[in-house]
C-alpha positions in Angstrom: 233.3 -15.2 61.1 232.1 -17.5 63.6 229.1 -17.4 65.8 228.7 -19.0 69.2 225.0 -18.8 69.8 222.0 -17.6 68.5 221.8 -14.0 69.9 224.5 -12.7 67.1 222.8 -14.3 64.3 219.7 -12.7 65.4 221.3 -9.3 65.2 222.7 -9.8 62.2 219.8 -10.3 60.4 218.2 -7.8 62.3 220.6 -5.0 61.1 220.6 -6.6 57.4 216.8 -6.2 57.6 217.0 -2.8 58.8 219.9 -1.7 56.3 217.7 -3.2 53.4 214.4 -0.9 54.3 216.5 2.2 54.9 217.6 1.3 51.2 214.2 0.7 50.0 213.1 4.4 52.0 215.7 6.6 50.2 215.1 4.9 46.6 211.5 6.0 46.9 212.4 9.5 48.3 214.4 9.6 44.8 211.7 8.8 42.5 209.4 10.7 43.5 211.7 13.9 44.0 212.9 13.3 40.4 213.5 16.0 38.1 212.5 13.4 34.8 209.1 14.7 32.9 206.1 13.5 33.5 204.4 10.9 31.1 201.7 14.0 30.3 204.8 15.9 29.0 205.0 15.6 25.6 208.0 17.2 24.6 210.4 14.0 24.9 208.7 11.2 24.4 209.4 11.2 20.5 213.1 12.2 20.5 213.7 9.4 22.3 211.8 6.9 20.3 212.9 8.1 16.7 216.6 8.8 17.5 217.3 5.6 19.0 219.0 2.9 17.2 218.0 -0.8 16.8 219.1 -3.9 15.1 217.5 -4.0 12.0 217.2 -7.6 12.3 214.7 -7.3 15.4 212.4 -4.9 12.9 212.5 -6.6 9.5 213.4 -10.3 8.3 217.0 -9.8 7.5 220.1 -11.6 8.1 222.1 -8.2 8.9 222.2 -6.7 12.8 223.5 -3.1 12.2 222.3 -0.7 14.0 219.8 1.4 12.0 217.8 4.8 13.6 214.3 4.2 14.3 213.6 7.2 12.2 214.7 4.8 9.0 213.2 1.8 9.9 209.9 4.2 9.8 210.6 5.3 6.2 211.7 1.8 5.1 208.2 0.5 6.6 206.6 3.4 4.8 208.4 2.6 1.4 208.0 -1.5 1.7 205.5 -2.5 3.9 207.8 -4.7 5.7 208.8 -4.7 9.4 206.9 -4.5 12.3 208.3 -0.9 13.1 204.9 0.1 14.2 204.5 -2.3 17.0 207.2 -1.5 18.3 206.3 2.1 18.5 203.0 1.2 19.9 204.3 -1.2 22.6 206.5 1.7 23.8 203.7 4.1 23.7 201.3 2.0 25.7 203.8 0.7 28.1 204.9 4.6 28.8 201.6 6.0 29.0 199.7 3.4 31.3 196.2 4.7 30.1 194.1 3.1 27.3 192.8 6.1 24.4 195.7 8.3 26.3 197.4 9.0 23.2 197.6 9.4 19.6 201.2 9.9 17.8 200.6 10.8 14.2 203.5 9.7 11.7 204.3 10.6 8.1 207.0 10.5 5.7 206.5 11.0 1.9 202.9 11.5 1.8 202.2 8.6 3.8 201.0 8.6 7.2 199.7 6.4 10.1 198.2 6.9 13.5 199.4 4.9 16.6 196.5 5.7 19.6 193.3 6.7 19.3 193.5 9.1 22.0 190.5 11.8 22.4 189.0 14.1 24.7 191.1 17.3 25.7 194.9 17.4 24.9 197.5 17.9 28.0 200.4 18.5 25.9 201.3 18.3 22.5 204.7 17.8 19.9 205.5 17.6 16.8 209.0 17.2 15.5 211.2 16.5 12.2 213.6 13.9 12.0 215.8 13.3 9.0 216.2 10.3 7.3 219.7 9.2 5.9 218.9 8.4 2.5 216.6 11.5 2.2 213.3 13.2 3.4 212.3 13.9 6.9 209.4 11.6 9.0 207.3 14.0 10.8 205.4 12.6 14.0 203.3 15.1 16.1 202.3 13.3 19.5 198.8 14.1 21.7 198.3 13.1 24.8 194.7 13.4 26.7 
């Protein structure tokens, strides 16, 4: 296409400009119409921490990359000591939840047990869920937010 002055340009850029706000308008309309749960809902939060899957290489020093559920990388850390699992868990917590003391996710497996948070004050919501392990036992991991 081939201009032959200024004024077309002009318009151009003008309606890009325009088409680019509209754009901008209808994306925020969407957020904040969404039907997603709050971050004071605590009902999802942990099923989709502990059933997602990871390269076990990005948790623990290993040469292997299969993709392992978060659930057993939990128990492994539980049963070794190795890993950094629990970072992991608690960079997703605090990047989700925004709020310093906002939280506290309380994880066992096997008669051991750690707490991620140190939320306090009154609780908004609550959860606590089971989720099996595939060589055996469950890790158990009850979530509070304040």
């Amino acid at each position: 296409m081939r201009l032959k002055n200024r004024k077309g340009m002009t318009a151009m850029v003008d309606a890009m400009i325009f088409i680019v706000v509209m754009g901008l308008a209808v994306s925020a309309m969407f957020i904040f119409t969404s039907n997603e749960p709050a971050p004071d809902d605590a009902s999802r939060i942990p099923d989709n921490i502990f059933t997602s899957k990871l390269r076990s290489c990005d948790v623990i020093n290993t040469e292997e990359s299969g993709l392992v559920n978060v659930s057993d990388m939990v128990a492994f850390y539980f049963l070794t000591g190795e890993g950094n699992i629990m970072r992991y868990i608690k960079s997703i917590m605090d990047s989700l939840m925004q709020r310093p003391d906002s939280y506290r996710l309380d994880i066992s497996y096997k008669g051991y047990s750690i707490s991620i948070g140190s939320g306090y004050g009154d609780v908004r919501s609550s959860y606590h869920k089971e989720y099996n392990v595939t060589y055996g036992g469950v890790v158990k991991a009850d979530l509070m937010i304040y």
